[in-house]
SEFIZA-3560 file (N, C-alpha, C; in Angstrom, 3 decimals):
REM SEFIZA-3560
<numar><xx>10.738</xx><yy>-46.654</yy><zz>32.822</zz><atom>N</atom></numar>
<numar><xx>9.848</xx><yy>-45.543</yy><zz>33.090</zz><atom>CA</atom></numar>
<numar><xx>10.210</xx><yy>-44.397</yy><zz>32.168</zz><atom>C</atom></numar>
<numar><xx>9.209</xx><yy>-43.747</yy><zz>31.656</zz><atom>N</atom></numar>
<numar><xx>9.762</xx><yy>-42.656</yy><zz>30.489</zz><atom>CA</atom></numar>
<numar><xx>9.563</xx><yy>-41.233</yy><zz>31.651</zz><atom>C</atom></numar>
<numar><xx>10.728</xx><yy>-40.831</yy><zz>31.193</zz><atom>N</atom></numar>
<numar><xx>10.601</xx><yy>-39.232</yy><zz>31.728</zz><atom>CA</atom></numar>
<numar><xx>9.115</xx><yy>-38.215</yy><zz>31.813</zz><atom>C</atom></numar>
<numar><xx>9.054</xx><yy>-37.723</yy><zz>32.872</zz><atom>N</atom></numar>
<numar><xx>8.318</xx><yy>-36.339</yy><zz>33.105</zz><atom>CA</atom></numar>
<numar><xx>8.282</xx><yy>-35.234</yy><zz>32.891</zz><atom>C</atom></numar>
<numar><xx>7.875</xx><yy>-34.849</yy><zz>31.654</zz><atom>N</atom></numar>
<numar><xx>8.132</xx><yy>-33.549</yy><zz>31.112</zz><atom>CA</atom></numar>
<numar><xx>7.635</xx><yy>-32.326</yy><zz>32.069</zz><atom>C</atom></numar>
<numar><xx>8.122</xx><yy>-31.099</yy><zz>32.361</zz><atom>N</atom></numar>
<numar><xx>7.957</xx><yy>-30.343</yy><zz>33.113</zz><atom>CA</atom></numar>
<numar><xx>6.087</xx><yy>-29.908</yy><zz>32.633</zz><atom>C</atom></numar>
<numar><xx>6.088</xx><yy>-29.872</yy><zz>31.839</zz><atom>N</atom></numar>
<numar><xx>4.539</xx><yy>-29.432</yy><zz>31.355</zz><atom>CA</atom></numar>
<numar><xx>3.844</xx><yy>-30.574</yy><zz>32.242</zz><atom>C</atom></numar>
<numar><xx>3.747</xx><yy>-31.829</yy><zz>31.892</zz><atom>N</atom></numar>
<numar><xx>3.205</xx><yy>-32.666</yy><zz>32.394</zz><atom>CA</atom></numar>
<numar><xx>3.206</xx><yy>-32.963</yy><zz>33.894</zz><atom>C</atom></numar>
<numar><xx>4.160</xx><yy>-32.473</yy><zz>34.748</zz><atom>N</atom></numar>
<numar><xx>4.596</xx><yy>-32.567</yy><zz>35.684</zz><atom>CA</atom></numar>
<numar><xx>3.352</xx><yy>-30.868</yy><zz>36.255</zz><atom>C</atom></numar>
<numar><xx>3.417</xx><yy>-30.112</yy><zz>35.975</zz><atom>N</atom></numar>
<numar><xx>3.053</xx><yy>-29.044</yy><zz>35.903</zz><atom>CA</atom></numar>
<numar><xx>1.262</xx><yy>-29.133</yy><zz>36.187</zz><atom>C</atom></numar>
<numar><xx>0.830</xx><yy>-30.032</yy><zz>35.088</zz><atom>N</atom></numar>
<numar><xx>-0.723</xx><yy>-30.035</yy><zz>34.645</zz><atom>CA</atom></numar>
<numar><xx>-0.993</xx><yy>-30.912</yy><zz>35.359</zz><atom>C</atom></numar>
<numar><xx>-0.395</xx><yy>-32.098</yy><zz>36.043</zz><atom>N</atom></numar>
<numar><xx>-0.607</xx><yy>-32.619</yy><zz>36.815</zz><atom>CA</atom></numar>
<numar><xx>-0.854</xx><yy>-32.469</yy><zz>38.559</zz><atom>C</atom></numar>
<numar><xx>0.101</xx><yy>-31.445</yy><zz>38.549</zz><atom>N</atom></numar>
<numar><xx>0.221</xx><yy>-30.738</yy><zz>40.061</zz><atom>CA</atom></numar>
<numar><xx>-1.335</xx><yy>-29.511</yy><zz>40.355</zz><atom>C</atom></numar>
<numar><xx>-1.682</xx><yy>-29.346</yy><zz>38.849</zz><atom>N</atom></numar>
<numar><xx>-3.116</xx><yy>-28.550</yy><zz>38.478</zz><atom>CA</atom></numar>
<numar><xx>-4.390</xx><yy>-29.481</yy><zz>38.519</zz><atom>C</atom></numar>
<numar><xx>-4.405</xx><yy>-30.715</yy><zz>38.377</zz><atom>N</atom></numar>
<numar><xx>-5.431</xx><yy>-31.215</yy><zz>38.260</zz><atom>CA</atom></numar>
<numar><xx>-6.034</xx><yy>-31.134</yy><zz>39.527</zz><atom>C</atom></numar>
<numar><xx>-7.580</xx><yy>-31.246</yy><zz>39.606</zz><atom>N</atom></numar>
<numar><xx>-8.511</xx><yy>-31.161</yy><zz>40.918</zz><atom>CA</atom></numar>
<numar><xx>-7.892</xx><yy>-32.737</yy><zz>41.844</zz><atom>C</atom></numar>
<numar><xx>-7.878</xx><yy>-33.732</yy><zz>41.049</zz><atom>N</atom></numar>
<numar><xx>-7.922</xx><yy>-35.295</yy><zz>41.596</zz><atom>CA</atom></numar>
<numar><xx>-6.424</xx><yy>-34.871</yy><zz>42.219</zz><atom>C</atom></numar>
<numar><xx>-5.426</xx><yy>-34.026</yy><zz>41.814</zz><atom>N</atom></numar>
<numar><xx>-4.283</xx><yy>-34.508</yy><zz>42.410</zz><atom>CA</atom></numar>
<numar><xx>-4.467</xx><yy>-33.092</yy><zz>44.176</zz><atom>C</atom></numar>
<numar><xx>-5.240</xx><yy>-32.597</yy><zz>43.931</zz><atom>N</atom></numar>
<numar><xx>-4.827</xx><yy>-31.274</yy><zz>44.414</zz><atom>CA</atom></numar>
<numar><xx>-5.820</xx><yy>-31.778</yy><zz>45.964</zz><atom>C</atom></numar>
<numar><xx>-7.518</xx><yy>-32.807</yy><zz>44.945</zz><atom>N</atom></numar>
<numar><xx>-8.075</xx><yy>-33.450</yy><zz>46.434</zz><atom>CA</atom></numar>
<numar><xx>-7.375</xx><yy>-34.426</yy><zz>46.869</zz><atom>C</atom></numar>
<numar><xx>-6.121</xx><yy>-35.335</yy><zz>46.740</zz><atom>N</atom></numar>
<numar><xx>-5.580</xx><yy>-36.280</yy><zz>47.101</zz><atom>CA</atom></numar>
<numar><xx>-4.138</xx><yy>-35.475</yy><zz>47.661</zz><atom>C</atom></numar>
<numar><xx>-3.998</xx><yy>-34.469</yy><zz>47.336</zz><atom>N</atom></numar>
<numar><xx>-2.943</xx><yy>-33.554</yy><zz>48.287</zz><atom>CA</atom></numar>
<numar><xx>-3.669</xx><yy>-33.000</yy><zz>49.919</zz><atom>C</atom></numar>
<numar><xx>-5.180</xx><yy>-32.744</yy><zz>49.872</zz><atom>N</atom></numar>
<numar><xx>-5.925</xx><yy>-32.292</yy><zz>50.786</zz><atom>CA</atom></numar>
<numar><xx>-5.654</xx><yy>-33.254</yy><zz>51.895</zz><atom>C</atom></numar>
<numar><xx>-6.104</xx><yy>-34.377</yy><zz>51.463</zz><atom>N</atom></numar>
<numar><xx>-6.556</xx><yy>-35.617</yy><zz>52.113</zz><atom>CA</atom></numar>
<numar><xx>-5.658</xx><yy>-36.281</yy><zz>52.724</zz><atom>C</atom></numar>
<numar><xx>-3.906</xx><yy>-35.993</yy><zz>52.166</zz><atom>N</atom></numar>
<numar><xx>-2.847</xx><yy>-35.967</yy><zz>52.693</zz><atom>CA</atom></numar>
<numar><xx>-2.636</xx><yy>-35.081</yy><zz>54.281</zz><atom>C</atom></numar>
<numar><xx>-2.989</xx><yy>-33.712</yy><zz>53.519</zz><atom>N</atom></numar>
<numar><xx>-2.677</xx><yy>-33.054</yy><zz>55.033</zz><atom>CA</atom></numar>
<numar><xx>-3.814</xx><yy>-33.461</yy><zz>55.692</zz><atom>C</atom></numar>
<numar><xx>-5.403</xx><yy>-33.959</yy><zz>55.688</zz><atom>N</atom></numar>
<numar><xx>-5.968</xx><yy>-33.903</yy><zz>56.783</zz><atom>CA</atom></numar>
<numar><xx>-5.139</xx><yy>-34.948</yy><zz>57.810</zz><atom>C</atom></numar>
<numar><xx>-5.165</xx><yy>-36.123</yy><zz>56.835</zz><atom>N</atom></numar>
<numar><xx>-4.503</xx><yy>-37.449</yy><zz>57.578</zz><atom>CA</atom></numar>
<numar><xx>-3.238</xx><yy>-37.215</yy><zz>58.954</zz><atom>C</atom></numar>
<numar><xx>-2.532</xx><yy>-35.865</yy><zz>58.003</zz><atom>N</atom></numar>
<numar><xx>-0.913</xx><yy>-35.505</yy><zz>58.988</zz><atom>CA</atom></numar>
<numar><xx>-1.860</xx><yy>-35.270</yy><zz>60.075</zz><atom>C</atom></numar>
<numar><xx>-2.741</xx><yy>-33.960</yy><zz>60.109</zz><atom>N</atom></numar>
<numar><xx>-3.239</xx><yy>-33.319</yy><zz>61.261</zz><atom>CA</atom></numar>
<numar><xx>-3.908</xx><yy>-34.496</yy><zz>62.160</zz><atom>C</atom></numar>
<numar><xx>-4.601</xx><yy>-35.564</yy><zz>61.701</zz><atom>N</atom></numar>
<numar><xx>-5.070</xx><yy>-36.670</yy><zz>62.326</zz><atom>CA</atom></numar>
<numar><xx>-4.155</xx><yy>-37.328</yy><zz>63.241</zz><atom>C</atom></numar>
<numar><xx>-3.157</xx><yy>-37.593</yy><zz>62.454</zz><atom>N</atom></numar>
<numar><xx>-2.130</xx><yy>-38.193</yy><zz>63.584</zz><atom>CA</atom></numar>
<numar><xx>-1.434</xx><yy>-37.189</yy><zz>64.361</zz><atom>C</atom></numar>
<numar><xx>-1.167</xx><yy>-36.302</yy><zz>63.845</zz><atom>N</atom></numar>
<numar><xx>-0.994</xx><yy>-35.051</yy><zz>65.101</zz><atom>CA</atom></numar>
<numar><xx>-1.564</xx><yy>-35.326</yy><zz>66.064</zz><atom>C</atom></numar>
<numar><xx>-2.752</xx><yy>-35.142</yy><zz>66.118</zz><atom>N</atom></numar>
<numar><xx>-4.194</xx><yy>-34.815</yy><zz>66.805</zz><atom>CA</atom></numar>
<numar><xx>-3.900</xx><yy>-36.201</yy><zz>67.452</zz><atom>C</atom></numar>
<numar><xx>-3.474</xx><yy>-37.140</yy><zz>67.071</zz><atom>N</atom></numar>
<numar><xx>-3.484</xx><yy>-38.309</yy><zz>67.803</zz><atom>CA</atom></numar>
<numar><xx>-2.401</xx><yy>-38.268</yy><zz>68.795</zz><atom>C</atom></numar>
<numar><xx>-1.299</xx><yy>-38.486</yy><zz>68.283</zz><atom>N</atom></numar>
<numar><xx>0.033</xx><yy>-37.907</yy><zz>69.288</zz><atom>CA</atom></numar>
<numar><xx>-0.235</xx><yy>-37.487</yy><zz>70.273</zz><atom>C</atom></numar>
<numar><xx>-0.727</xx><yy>-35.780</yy><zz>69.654</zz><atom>N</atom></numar>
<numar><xx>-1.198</xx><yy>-34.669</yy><zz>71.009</zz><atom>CA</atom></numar>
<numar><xx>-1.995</xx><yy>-34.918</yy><zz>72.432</zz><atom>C</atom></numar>
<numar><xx>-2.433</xx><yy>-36.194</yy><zz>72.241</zz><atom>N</atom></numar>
<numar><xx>-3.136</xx><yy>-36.229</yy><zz>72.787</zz><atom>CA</atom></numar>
<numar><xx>-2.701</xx><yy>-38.152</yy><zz>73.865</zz><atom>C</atom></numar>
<numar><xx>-2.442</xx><yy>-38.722</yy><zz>72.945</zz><atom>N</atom></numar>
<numar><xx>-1.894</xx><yy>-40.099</yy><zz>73.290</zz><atom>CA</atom></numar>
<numar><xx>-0.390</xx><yy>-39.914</yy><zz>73.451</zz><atom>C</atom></numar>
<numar><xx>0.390</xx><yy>-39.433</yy><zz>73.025</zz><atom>N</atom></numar>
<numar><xx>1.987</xx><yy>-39.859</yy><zz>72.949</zz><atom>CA</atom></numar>
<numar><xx>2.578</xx><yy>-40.520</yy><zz>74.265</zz><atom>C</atom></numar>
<numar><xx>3.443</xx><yy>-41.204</yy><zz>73.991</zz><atom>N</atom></numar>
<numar><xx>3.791</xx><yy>-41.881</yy><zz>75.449</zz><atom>CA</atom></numar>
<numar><xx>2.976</xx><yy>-43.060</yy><zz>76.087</zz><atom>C</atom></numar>
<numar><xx>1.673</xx><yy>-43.362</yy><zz>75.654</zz><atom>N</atom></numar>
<numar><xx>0.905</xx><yy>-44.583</yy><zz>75.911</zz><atom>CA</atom></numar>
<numar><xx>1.503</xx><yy>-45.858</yy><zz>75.643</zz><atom>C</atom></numar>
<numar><xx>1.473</xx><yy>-45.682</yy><zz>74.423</zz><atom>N</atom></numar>
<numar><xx>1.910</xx><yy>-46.998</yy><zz>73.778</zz><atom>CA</atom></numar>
<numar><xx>3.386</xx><yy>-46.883</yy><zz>72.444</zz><atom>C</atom></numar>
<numar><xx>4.420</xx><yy>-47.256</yy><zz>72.794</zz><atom>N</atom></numar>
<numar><xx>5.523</xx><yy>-46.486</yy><zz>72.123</zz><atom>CA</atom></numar>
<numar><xx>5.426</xx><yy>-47.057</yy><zz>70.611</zz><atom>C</atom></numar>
<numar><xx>4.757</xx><yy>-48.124</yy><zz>70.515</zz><atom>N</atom></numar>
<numar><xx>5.032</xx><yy>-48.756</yy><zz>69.043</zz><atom>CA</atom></numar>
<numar><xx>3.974</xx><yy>-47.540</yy><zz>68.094</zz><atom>C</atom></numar>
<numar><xx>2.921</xx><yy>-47.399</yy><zz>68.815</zz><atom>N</atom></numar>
<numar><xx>1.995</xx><yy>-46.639</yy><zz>67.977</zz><atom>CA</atom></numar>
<numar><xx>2.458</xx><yy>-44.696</yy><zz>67.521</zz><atom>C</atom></numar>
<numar><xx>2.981</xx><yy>-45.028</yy><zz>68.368</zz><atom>N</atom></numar>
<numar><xx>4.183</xx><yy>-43.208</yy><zz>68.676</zz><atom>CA</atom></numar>
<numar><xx>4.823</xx><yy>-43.476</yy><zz>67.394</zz><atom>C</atom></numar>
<numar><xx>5.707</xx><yy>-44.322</yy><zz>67.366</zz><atom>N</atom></numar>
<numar><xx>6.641</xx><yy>-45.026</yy><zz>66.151</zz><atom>CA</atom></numar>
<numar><xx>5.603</xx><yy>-44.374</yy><zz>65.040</zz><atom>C</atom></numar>
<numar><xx>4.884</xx><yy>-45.272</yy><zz>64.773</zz><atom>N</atom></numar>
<numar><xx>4.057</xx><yy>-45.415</yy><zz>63.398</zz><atom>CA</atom></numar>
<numar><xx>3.780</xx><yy>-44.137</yy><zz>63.176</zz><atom>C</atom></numar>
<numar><xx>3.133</xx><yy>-43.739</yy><zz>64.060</zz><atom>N</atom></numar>
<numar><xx>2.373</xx><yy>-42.112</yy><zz>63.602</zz><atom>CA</atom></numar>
<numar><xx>3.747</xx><yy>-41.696</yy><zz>63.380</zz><atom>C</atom></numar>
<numar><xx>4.480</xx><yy>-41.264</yy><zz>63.974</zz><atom>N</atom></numar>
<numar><xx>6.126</xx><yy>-40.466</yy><zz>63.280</zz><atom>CA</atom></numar>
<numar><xx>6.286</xx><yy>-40.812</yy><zz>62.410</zz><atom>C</atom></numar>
<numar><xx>6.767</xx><yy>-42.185</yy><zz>61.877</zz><atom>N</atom></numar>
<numar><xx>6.845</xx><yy>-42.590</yy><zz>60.273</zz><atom>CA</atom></numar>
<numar><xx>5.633</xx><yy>-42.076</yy><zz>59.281</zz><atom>C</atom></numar>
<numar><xx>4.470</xx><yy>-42.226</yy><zz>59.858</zz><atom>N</atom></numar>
<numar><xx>3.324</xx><yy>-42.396</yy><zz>58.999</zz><atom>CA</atom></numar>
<numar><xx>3.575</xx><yy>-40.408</yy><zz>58.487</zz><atom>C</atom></numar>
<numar><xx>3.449</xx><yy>-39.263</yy><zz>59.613</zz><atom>N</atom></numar>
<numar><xx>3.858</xx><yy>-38.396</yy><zz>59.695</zz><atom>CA</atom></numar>
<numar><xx>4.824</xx><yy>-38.284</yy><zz>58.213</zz><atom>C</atom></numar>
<numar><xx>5.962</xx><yy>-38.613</yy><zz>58.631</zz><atom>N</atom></numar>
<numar><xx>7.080</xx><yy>-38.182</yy><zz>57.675</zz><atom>CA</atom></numar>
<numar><xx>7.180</xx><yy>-38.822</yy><zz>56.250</zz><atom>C</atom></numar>
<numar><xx>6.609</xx><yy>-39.919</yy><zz>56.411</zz><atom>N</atom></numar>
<numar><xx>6.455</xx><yy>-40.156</yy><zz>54.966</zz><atom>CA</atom></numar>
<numar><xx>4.849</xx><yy>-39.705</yy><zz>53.929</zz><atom>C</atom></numar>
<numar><xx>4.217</xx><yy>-39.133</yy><zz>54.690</zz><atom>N</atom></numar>
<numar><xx>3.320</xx><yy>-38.127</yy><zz>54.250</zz><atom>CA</atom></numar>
<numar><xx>3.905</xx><yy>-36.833</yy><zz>53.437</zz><atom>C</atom></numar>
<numar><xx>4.819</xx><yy>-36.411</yy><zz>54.450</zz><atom>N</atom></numar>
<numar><xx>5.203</xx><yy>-35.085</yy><zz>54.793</zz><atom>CA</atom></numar>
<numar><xx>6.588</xx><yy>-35.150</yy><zz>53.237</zz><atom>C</atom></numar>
<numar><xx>7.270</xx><yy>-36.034</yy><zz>53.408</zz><atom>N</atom></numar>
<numar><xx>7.863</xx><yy>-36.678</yy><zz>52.435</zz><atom>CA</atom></numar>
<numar><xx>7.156</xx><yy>-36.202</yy><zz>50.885</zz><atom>C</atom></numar>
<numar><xx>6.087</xx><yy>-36.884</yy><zz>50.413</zz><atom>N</atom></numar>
<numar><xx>5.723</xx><yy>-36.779</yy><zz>49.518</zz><atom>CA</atom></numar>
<numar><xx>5.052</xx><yy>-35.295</yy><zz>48.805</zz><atom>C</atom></numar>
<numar><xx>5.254</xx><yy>-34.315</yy><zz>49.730</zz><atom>N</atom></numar>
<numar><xx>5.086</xx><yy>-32.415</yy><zz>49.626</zz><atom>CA</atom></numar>
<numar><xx>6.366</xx><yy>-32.234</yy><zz>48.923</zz><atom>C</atom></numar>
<numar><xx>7.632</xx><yy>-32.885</yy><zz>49.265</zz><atom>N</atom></numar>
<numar><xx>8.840</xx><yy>-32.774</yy><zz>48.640</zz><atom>CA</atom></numar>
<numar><xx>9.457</xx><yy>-33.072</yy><zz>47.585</zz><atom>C</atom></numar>
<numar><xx>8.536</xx><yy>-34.248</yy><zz>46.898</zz><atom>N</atom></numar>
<numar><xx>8.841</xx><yy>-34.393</yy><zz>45.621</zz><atom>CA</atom></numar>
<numar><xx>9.008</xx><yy>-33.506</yy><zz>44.518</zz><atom>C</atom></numar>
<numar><xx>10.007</xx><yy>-33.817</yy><zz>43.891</zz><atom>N</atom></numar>
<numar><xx>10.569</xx><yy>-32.706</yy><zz>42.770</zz><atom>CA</atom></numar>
<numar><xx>10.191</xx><yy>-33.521</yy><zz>41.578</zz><atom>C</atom></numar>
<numar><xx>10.080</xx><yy>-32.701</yy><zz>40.442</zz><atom>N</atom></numar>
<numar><xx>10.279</xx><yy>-33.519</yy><zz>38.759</zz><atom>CA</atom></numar>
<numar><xx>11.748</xx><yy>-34.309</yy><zz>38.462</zz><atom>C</atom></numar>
<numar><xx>12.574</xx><yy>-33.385</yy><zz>39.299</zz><atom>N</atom></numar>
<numar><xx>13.994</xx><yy>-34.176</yy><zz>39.117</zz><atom>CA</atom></numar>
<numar><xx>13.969</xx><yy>-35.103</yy><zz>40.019</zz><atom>C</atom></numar>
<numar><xx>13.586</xx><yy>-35.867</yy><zz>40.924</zz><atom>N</atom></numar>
<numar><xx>12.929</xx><yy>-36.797</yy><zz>41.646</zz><atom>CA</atom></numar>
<numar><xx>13.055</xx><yy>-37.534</yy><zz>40.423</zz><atom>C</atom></numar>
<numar><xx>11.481</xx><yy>-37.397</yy><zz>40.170</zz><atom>N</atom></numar>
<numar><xx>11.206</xx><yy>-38.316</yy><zz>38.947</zz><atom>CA</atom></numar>
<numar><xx>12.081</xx><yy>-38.795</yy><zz>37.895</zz><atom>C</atom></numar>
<numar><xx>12.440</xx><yy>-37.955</yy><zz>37.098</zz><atom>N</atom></numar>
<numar><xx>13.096</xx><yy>-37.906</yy><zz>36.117</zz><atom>CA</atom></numar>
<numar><xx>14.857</xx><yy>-38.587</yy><zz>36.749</zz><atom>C</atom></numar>
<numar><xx>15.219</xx><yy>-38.676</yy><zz>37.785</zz><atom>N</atom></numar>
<numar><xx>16.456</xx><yy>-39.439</yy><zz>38.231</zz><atom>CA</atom></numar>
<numar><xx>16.129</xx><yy>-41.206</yy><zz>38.434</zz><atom>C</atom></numar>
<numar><xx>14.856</xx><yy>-41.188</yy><zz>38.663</zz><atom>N</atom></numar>
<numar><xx>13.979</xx><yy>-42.720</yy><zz>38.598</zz><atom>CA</atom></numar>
<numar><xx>14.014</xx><yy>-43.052</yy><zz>37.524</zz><atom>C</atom></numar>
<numar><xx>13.587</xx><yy>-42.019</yy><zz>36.191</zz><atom>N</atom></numar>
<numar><xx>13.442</xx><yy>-42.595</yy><zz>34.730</zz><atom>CA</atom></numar>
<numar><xx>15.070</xx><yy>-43.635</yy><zz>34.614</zz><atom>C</atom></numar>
<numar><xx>15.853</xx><yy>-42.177</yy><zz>34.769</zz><atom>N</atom></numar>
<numar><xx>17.474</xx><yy>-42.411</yy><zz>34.514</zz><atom>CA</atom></numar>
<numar><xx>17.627</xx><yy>-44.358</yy><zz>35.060</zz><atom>C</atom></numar>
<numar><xx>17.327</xx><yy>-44.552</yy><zz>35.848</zz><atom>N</atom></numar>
<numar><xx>17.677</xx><yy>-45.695</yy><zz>36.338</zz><atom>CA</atom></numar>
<numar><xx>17.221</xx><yy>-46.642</yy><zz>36.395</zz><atom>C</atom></numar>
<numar><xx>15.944</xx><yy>-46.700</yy><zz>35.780</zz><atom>N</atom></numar>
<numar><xx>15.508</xx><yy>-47.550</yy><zz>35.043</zz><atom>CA</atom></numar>
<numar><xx>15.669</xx><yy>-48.314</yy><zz>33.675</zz><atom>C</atom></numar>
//
């Protein structure tokens, strides 16, 4: 994998496609919120999922360029 230059990393975090696929991220969190809030405790496997599904959403707000660029390294 070749490194992520901060520019690129940058213009990318600017583009519309990344910024509507960041949207569409949080509606999804609030969805399973909204699901939880309302179900939690029914059924425990589905509790599970939405928490994972949750955090590894939530996860991907956290990505750094040095993220990336430690992936290049080790490849």
């Amino acid at each position: 994998m070749q490194p992520v230059s901060l520019s690129d990393w940058k213009d990318w975090q600017a583009n519309p496609v990344t910024k509507a696929f960041y949207q569409a991220a949080i509606e999804r969190i609030e969805d399973a919120k909204e699901v939880l809030s309302t179900q939690a405790g029914l059924e425990l496997s589905e509790d599970n999922f939405l928490r994972g599904f949750i955090r590894a959403y939530r996860e991907m707000f956290d990505f750094r360029i040095d993220d990336l660029q430690e992936i290049a390294n080790v490849n």
